[in-house]
C-alpha positions in Angstrom: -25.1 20.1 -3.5 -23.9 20.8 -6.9 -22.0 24.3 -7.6 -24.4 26.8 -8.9 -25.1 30.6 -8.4 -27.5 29.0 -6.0 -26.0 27.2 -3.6 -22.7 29.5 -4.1 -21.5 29.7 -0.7 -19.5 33.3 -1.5 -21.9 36.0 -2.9 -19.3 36.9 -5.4 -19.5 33.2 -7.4 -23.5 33.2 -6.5 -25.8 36.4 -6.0 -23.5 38.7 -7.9 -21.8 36.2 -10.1 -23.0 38.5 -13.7 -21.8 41.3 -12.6 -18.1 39.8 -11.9 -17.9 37.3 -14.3 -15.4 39.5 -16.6 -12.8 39.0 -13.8 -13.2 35.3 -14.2 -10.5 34.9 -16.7 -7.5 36.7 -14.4 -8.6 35.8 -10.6 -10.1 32.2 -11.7 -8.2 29.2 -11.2 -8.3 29.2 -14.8 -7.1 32.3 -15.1 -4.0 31.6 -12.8 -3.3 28.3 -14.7 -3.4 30.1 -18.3 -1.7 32.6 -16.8 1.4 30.7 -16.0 1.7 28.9 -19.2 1.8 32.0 -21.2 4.6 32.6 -19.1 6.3 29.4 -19.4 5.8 29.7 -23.4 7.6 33.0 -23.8 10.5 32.2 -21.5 10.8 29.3 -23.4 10.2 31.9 -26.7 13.0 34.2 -25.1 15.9 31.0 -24.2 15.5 30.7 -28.4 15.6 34.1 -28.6 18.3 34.7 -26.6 20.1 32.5 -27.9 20.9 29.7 -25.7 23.5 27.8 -27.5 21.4 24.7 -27.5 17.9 26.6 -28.4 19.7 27.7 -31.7 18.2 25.3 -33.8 14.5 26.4 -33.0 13.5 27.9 -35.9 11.4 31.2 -34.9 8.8 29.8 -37.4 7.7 27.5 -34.6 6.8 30.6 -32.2 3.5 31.1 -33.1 2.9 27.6 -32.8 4.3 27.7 -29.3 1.9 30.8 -28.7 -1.3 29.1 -29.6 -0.8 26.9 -26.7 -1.8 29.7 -24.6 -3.5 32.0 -27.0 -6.3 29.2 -27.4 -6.1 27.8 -24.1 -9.1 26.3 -23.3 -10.9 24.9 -19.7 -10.3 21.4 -21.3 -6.5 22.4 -21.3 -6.8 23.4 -17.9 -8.7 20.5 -16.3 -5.8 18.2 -18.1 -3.2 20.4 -15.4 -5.2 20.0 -12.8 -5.5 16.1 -13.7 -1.6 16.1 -13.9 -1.4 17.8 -10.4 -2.7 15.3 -8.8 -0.1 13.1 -9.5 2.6 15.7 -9.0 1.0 17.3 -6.0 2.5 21.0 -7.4 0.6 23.0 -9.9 3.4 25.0 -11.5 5.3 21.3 -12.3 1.8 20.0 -13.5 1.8 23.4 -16.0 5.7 22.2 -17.2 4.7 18.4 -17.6 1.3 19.8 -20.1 3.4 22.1 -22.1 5.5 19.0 -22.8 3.0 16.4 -23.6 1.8 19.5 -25.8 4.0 19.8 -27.9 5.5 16.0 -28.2 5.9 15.4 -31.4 6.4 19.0 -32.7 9.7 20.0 -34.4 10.6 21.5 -30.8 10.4 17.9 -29.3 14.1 17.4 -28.6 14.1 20.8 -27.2 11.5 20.5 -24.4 14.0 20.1 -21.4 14.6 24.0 -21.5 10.8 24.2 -20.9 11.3 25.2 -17.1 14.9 25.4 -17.7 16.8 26.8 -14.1 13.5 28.0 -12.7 11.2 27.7 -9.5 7.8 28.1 -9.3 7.7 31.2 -8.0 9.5 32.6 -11.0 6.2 31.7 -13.2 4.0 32.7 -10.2 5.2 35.9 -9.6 5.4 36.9 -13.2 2.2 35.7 -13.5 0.3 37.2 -11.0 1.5 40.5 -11.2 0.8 40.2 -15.2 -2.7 39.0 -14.7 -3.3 41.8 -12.3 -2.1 44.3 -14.8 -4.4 43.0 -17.6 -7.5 43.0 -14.9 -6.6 46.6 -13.9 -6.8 48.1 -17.8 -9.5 46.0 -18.9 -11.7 45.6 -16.4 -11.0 47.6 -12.6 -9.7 50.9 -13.7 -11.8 51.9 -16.2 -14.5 51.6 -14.0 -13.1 54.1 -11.4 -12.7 56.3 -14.3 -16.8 55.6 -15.1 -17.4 56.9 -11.8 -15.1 59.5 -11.9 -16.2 61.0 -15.3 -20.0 60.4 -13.8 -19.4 62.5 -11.5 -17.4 65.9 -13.2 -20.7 65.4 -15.4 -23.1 65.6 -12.1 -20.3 68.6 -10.5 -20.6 70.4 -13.9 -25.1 70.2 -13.9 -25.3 71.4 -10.7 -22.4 73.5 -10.9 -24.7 76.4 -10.2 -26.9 75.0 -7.3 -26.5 76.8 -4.1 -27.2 74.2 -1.0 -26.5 74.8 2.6 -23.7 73.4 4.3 -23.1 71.6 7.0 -20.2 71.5 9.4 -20.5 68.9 12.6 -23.8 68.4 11.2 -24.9 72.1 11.9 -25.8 74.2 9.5 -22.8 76.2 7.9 -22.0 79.0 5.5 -23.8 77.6 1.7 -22.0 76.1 -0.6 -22.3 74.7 -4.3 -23.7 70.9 -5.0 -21.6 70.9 -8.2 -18.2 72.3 -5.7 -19.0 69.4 -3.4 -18.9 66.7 -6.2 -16.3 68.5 -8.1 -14.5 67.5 -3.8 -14.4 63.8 -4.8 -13.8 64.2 -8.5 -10.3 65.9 -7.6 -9.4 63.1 -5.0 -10.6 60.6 -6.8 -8.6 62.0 -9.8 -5.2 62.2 -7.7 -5.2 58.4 -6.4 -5.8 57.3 -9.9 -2.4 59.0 -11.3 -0.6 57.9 -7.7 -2.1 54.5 -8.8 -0.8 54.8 -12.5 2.9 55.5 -11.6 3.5 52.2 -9.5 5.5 50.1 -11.4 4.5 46.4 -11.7 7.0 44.5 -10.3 7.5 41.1 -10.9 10.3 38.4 -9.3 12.9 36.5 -12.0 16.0 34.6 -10.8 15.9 31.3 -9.9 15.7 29.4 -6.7 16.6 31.9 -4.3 17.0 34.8 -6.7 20.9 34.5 -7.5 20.4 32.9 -10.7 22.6 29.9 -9.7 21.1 27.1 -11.7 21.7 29.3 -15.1 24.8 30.7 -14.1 25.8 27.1 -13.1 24.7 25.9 -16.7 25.9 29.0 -19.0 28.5 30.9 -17.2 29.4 33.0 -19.7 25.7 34.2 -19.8 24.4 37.3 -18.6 21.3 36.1 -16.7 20.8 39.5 -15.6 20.7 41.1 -18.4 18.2 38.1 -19.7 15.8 38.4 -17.1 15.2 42.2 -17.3 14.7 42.4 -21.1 12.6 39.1 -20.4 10.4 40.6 -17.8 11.0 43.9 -19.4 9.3 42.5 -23.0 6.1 41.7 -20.9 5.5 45.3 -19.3 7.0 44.8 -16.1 10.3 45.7 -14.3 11.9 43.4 -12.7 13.1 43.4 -9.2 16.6 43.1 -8.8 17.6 41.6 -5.4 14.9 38.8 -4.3 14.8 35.4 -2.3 13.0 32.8 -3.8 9.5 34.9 -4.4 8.9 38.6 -5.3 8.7 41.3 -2.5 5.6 42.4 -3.3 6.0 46.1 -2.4 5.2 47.6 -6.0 1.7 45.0 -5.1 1.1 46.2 -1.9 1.3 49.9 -3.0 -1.1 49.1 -5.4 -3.6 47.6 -3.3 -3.0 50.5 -0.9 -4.0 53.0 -3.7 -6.8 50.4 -4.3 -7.9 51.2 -1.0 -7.9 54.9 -0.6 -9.8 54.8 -3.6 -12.4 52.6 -1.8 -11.9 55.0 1.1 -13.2 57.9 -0.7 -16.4 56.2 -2.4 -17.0 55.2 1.0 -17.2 58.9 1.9 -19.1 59.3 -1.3 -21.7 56.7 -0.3 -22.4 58.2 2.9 -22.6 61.8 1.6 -25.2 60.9 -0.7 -27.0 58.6 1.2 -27.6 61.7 3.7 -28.2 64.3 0.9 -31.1 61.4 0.1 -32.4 61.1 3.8 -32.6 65.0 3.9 -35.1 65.1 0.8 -32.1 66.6 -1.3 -32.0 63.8 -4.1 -35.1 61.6 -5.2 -34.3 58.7 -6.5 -36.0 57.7 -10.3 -38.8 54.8 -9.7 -38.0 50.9 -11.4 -41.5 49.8 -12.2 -41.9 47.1 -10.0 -39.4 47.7 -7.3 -40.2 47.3 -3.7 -38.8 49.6 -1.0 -40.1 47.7 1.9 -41.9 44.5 3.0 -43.8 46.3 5.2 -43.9 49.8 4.1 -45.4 50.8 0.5 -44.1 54.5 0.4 -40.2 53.8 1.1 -37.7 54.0 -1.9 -34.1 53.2 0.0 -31.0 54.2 -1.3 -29.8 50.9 -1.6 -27.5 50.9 -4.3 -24.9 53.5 -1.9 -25.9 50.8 0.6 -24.9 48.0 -1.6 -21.7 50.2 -2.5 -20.9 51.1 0.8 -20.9 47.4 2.1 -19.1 45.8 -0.4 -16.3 48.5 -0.6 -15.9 47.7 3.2 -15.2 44.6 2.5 -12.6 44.8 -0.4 -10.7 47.3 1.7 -10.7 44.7 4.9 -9.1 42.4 2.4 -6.8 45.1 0.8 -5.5 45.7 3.9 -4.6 42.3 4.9 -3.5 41.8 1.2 -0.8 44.5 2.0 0.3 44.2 5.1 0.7 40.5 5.4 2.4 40.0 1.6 6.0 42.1 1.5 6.4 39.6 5.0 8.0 36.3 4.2 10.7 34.3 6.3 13.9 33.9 5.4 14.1 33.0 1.8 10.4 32.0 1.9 7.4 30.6 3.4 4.0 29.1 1.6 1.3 32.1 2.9 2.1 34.4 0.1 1.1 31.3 -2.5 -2.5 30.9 0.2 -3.0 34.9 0.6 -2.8 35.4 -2.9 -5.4 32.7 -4.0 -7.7 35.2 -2.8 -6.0 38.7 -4.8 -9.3 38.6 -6.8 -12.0 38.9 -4.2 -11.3 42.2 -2.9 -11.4 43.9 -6.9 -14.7 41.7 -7.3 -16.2 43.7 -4.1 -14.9 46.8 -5.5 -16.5 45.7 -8.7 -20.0 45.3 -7.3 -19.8 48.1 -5.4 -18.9 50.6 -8.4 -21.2 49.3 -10.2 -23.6 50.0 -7.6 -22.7 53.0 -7.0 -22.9 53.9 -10.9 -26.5 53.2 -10.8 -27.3 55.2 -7.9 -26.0 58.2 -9.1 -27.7 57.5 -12.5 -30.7 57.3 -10.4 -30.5 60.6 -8.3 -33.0 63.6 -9.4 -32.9 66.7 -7.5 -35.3 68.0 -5.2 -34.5 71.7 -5.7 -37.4 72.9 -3.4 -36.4 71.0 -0.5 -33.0 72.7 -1.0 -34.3 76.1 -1.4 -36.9 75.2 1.8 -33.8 74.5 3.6 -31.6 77.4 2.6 -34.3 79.7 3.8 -35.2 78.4 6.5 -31.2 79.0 7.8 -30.9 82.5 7.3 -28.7 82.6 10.4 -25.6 81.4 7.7 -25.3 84.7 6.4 -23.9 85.7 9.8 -20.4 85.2 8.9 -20.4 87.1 5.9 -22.0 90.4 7.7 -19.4 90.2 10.1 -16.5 90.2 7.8 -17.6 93.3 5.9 -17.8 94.7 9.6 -14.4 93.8 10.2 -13.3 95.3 6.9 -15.3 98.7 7.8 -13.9 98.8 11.1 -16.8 98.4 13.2 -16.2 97.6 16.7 -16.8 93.6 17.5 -18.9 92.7 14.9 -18.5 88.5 15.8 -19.9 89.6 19.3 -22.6 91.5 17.6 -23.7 88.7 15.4 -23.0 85.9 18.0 -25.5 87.7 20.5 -28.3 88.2 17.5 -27.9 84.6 16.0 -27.4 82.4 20.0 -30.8 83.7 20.6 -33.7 81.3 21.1 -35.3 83.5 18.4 -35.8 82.1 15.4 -33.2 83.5 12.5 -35.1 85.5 9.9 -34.6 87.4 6.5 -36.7 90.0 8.1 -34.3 89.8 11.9 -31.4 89.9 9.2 -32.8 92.7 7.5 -33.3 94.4 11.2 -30.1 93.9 12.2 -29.0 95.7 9.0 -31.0 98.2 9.4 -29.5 99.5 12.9 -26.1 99.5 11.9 -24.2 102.4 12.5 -22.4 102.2 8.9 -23.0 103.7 5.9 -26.0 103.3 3.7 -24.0 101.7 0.8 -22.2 99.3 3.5 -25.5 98.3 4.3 -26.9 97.9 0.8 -23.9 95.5 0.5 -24.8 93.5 3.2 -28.5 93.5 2.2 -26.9 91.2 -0.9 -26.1 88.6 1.3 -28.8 86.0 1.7 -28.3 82.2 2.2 -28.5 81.7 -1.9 -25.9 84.1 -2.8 -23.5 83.5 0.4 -21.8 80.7 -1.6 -18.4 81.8 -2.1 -16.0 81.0 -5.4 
């Protein structure tokens, strides 16, 4: 079979390839490739810059020259590395040996030997990466939290006003606010996304096995260090000082980590909802068209929280792997980092389905204000709490044992058994008009 949408065998590249395709320039093998010659260009870029005695005669005329070769990089360019690789067998070499044939024949010809010059692979790769990652995150991940997040202070600040019964361990509990409950996830969703702004992205420059020896070797005099931060530095990164031959990736890992709570709590979102749905609360807005059920005309699932749900299960599966496994390397290296981080991509295209998802079912929601009104009076017992603690405040003698006894009665829990109750206190008439005030629409709280 040919490779199509179709016969995809991951979702991501077939069912839900439109709504991902925006992350196909950064997690694409295309991506990666363009990726890496960017950085090969401006390392070269900086050696001139720098300068290396050598590089002095590259006139800085030539640099935007140099820059087009990535700035216009096209899937023609690419296919021509992946041509090369298969005679080098390495893809980082294959990038060096296409810059070069690139630019044969340009006034920087007898200069193209510092192309690479003291470098492994993992000092592109792990520039890179963590670059690519970065440019995916402001262009395309992060504002989408931030879609969701603004989505819902707009839902907390409509139904602000909405009084809804609680429920603790299921059961029904003392009435809150639908807008306070939102306004819940809009605050947590709000902290992880500053925690997830102040992690610095790190990124690994220094040679074989990070001591700078082939440039120290080479230019003694030269201080690499200083080279490497301003280089890394000039890109938006910091770089990480002591390394083996590939970055650490602690600065990643806290990143997918804060990836992942985020994930955790539109999990806790999804299910919320999808509840609030099952218990009449929300209606959802009909799609002409749209079928429920094969079976059964009436249904209209919530199946975008669904969809949400799942696929945020499944970037977080990955995210945690992603973390766990990458800061862990043998000695001054091993080859899993390079296959575990083929795959950085799929876990933010989950979360990308899944937000979007979820963005469309809470576009979709319409509230069902009788059912919650139906439901707030049918739990009058709520108000027990609040009787109680004005009977504390009066000083009446064990008011919780009072109320436990009325409401733990196979009776059914009335305004009217409230009211009763009230009305045999032994407390003054304006303590009892107080408590008259509470009812399970007022009971709400701050």
């Amino acid at each position: 079979m040919d490779l199509s949408a179709l016969t995809a065998i991951s979702p991501i590249d077939g069912r839900y390839r439109r709504q991902v395709d925006a992350l196909a320039p950064y997690f694409s093998e295309f991506g990666l490739i363009h990726y890496r010659v960017r950085i090969e260009i401006e390392y070269f870029i900086a050696l001139c810059e720098w300068p290396v005695p050598q590089l002095s005669g590259v006139d800085s005329e030539q640099f935007p020259a140099l820059r087009a070769l990535y700035e216009t990089f096209s899937e023609a360019d690419a296919q021509r590395i992946k041509d090369i690789e298969k005679m080098t067998n390495h893809d980082v070499k294959a990038v060096e040996y296409f810059i070069k044939e690139k630019l044969k024949g340009s006034p920087v010809e007898p200069f193209l030997e510092f192309v690479h010059f003291g470098l492994t692979s993992q000092d592109i790769n792990n520039t890179a990466i963590p670059l690519l990652l970065e440019d995916a995150f402001n262009t395309e991940i992060t504002p989408l939290y931030r879609e969701v997040y603004v989505r819902l202070q707009e839902l907390a600040e409509q139904w602000k006003d909405v009084p809804m019964l609680a429920r603790t361990h299921g059961q029904p509990a003392s009435p809150t606010r639908l807008g306070k409950e939102l306004s819940v996830f809009v605050e947590r969703i709000e902290k992880q996304l500053h925690m997830l702004a102040d992690i610095p992205t790190a990124a690994k420059f220094g040679g074989a096995t990070g001591n700078f020896n082939a440039h120290a070797v080479a230019y003694p005099k030269e201080d690499w260090k200083q080279f490497a931060d301003k280089f890394v530095g000039g890109l938006g990164m910091v770089r990480s000082q002591f390394t083996t031959q590939i970055e650490h990736y602690d600065m990643m890992a806290a990143s997918l980590d804060a990836f992942k709570r985020l994930n955790t709590i539109l999990i806790d979102l999804d299910r919320d909802i999808w509840t609030y749905v099952s218990m009449n609360y929300f209606k959802q807005k009909l799609k002409e068209g749209e079928v429920g059920s094969s079976a059964m005309p009436h249904k209209v699932n919530p199946i975008d929280f669904e969809n949400s749900e799942g696929n945020l299960g499944i970037a977080n599966a990955l995210f945690e792997h992603l973390s766990a496994k990458l800061p862990i390397s043998r000695l001054q290296r091993d080859l899993t980092d390079s296959t575990v981080l083929r795959n950085i991509g799929v876990p933010f295209a989950h979360s990308v389905i899944a937000l979007k998802s979820l963005l469309k079912g809470l576009n979709k929601l319409e509230l069902n204000q009788a059912a919650i009104n139906a439901d707030l009076e049918d739990n009058w017992a709520v108000v027990a709490e609040g009787i109680q603690t004005v009977l504390r405040r009066e000083g009446y003698p064990q008011p919780y044992e009072a109320l436990k006894a009325l409401t733990r009665t196979n009776q059914k829990i009335t305004e009217q058994t409230i009211q009763q109750f009230i009305d045999e206190l032994n407390v003054s008439d304006a303590v009892k008009g107080e408590l008259r005030t509470i009812t399970p629409f007022s009971y709400t709280g701050l």
